[in-house]
C-alpha positions as CSV (number, residue, x, y, z in Angstrom):
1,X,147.5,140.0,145.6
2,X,144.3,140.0,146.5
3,X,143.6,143.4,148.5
4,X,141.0,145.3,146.5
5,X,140.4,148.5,146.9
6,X,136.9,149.7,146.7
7,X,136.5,152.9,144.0
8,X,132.3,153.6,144.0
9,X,129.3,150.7,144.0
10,X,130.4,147.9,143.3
11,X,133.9,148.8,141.6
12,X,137.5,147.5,142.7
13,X,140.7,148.3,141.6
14,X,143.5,146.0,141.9
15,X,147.4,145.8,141.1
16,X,149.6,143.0,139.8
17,X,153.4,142.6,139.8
18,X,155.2,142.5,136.5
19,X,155.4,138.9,135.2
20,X,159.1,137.4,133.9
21,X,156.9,138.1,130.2
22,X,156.4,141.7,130.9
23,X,152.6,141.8,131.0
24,X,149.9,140.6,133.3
25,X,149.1,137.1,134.6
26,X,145.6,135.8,133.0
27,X,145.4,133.6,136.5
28,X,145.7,136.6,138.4
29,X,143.2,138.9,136.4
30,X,141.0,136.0,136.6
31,X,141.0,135.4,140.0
32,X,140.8,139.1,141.3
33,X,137.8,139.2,139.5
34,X,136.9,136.3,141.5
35,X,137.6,137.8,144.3
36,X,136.0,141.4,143.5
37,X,132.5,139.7,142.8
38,X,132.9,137.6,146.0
39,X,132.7,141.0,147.5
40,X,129.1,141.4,146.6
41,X,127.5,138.3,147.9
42,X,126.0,137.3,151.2
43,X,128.2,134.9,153.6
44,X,126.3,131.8,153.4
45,X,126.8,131.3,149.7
46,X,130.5,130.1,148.2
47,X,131.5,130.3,144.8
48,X,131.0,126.7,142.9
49,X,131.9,127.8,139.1
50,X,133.4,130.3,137.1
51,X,133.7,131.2,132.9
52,X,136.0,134.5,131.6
53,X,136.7,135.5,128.3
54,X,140.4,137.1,127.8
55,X,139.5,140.1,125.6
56,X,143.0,142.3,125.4
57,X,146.6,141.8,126.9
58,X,147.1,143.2,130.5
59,X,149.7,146.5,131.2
60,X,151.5,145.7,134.5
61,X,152.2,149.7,134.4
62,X,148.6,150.4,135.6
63,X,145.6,149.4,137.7
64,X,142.7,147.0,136.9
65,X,139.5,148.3,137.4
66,X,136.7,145.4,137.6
67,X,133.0,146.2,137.7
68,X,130.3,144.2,139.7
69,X,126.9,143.0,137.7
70,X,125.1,141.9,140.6
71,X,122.9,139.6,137.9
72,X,120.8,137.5,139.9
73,X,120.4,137.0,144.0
74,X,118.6,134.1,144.5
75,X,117.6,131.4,147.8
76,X,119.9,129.0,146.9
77,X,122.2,130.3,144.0
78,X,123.3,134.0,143.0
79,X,125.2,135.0,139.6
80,X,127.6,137.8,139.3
81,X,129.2,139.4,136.2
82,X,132.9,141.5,135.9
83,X,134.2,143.2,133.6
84,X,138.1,144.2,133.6
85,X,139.2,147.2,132.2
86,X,142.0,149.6,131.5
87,X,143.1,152.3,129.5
88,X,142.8,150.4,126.8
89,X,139.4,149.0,127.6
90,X,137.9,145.7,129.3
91,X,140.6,143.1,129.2
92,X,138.4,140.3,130.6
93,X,134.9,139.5,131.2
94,X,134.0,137.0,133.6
95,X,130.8,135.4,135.0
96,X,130.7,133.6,138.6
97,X,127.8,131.1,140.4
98,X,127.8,130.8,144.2
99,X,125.9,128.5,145.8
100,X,124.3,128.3,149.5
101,X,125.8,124.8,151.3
102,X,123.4,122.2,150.6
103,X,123.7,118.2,151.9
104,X,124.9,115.9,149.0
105,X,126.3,112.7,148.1
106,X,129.5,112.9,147.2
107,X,131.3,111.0,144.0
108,X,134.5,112.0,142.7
109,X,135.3,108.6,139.9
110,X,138.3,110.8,138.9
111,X,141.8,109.3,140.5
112,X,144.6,111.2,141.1
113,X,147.4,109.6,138.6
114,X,150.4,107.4,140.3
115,X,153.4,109.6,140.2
116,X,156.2,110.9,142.4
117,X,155.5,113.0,145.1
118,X,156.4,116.8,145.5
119,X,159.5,116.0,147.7
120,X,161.0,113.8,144.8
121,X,161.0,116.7,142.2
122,X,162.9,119.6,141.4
123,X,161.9,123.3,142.2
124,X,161.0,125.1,139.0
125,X,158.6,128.4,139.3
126,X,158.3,131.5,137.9
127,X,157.1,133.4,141.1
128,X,158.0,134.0,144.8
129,X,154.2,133.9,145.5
130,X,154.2,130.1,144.7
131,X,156.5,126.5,144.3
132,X,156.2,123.8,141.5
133,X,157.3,120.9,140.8
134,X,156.8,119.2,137.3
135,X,156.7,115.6,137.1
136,X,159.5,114.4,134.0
137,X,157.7,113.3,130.9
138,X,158.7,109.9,131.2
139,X,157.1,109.8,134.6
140,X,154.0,111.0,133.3
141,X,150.9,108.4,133.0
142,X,149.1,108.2,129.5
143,X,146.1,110.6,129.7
144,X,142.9,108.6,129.9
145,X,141.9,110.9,126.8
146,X,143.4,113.7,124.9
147,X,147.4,114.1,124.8
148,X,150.2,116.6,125.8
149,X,149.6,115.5,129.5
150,X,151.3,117.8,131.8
151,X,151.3,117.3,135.8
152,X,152.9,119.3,138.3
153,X,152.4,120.0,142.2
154,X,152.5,123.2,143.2
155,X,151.5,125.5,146.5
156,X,151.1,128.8,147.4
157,X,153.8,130.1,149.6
158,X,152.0,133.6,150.4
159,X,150.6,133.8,154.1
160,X,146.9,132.5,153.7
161,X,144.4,133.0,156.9
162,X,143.1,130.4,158.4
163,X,139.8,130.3,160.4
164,X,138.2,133.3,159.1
165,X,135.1,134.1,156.8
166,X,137.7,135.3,154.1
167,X,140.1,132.4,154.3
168,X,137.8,130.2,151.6
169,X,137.4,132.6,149.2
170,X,141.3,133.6,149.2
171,X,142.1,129.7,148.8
172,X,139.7,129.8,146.1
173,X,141.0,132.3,144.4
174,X,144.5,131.0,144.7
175,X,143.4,127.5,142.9
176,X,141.9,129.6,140.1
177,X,145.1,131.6,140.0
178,X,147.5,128.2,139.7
179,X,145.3,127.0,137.2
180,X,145.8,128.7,134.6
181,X,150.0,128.3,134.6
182,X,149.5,124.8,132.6
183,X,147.0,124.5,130.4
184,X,149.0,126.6,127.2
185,X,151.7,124.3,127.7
186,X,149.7,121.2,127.6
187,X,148.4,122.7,124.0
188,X,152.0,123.3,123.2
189,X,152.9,119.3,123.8
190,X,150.2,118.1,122.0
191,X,151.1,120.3,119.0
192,X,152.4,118.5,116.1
193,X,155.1,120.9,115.2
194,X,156.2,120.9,118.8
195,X,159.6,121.1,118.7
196,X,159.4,124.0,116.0
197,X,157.2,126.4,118.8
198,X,159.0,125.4,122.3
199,X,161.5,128.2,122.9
200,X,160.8,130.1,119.1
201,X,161.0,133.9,119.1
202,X,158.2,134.0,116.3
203,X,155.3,131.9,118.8
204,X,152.2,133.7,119.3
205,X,150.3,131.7,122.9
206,X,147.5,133.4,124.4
207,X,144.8,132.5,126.6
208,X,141.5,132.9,125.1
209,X,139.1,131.5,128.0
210,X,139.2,129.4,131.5
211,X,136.5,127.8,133.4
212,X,137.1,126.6,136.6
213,X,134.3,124.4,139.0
214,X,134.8,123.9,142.9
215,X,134.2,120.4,144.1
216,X,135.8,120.7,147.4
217,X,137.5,123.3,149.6
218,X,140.9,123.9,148.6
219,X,144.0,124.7,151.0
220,X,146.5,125.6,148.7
221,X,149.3,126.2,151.0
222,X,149.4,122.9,150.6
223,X,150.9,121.0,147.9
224,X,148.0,120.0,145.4
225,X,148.6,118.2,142.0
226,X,147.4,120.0,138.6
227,X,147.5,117.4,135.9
228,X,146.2,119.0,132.3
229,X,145.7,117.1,128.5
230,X,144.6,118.7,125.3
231,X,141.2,117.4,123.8
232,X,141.5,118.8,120.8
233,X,143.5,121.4,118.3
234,X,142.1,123.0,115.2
235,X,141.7,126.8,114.0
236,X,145.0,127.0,116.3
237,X,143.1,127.0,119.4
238,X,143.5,123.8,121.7
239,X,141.7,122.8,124.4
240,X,142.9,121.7,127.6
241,X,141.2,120.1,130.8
242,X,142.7,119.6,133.8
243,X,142.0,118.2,137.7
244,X,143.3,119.5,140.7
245,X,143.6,117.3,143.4
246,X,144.8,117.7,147.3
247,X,147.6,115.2,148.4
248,X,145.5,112.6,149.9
249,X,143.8,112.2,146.2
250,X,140.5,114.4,146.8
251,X,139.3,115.4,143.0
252,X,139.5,119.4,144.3
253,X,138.5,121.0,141.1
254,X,138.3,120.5,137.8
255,X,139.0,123.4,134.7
256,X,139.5,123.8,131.4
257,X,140.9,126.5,128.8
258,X,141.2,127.4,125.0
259,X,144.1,128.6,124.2
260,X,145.7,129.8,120.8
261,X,149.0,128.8,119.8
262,X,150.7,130.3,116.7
263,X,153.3,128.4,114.7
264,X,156.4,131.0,114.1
């Protein structure tokens, strides 16, 4: 998924698989951009944040080509830009912040929610590259804020390296991947004409952008719990936030996305 190929200065191409939907997964443009400005910056910094911007629908049939702004190197933090293109033109831009380690305190006030446990739950992907699990609706805590709450575990069942520079990043980039396969469907719930757009032929769902921030290292070939609500709906574009977390409750990462959602 995540093998770039390296096509002049800081240019990579990567492929993708064709999704059950018949285009390109916005996870996995999003996090081979990821992975393609990772390839520009020094070892001792890791990425801590990301923003992209879908622009067009990705073709399956062809290559991504994503381009490297190396904006800013600094001491302790360096920025990089990416554009994705096509034939068609850029299909995503993104922006990404690394950060040299630095001693901190740590505080993570956000819980992990009480709910059954991966083993208890019924297999339901869309992938071979990954498993998940939803957690049943009626199992499912009130969101603290917001509504639509959707939870699910889910892991990455791809062989991930362990012990090497490159493992991180490639975890990393998984999370970032994952995290974009709820967020629509949290929008969806919280819709008020629900019932009318789950399953219609008419729908129109799109991602329009995802942020993601790092609060501890990942190891996504474990199972890790995703649990998205929508803020907020208006103009047809909702807004979802969501928290990963590892199995023994660690607040991993936290991310959010607009998405648009079309009555039929």
């Amino acid at each position: 998924m995540f093998d770039l190929v390296l096509h002049g200065a800081d240019t990579y191409v990567g492929t993708g698989p064709r999704y059950p939907w018949g285009g390109l997964y916005g996870g996995q443009i999003v996090a081979q951009a990821l992975r393609a400005a990772s390839n520009t910056i020094d070892d001792d910094k890791t990425v801590h944040s990301l923003r992209a911007y879908f622009i067009r629908r990705g073709d399956a049939a062809e290559p991504v080509r994503y381009e490297v702004d190396r904006i800013r190197n600094g001491r302790s933090f360096s920025t990089r830009r990416v554009v994705a293109r096509q034939a068609i033109g850029a299909i995503l831009n993104l922006e990404a912040s690394y950060q040299r380690s630095e001693r901190s305190a740590l505080v993570q006030p956000v819980r992990m929610p009480d709910v059954p446990g991966a083993s208890d739950l019924e297999e339901s992907t869309w992938s071979a590259d990954f498993d998940r699990r939803f957690v049943a609706e009626g199992d499912t805590p009130p969101p603290a804020m917001g509504t639509g709450r959707m939870v699910a575990w889910m892991r990455v069942t791809a062989p991930l390296p362990d012990g090497t520079e490159d493992a991180d990043l490639l975890h990393r980039c998984w999370l970032a991947y994952l995290s974009d396969d709820l967020p629509c469907d949290s929008v969806v719930r919280a819709h008020p004409r629900r019932a009318t757009i789950e399953g219609a032929d008419g729908r129109f769902i799109a991602s329009l952008d995802h942020s993601v921030w790092f609060h501890a290292p990942p190891r996504v070939d474990a199972w890790h719990l995703y649990d998205v609500s929508c803020l907020a709906h208006a103009g047809g574009r909702g807004l979802a936030l969501g928290q990963a977390f590892s199995e023994d409750g660690t607040h991993v990462a936290t991310f959010a996305q607009e998405a648009l959602v079309r009555e039929p």
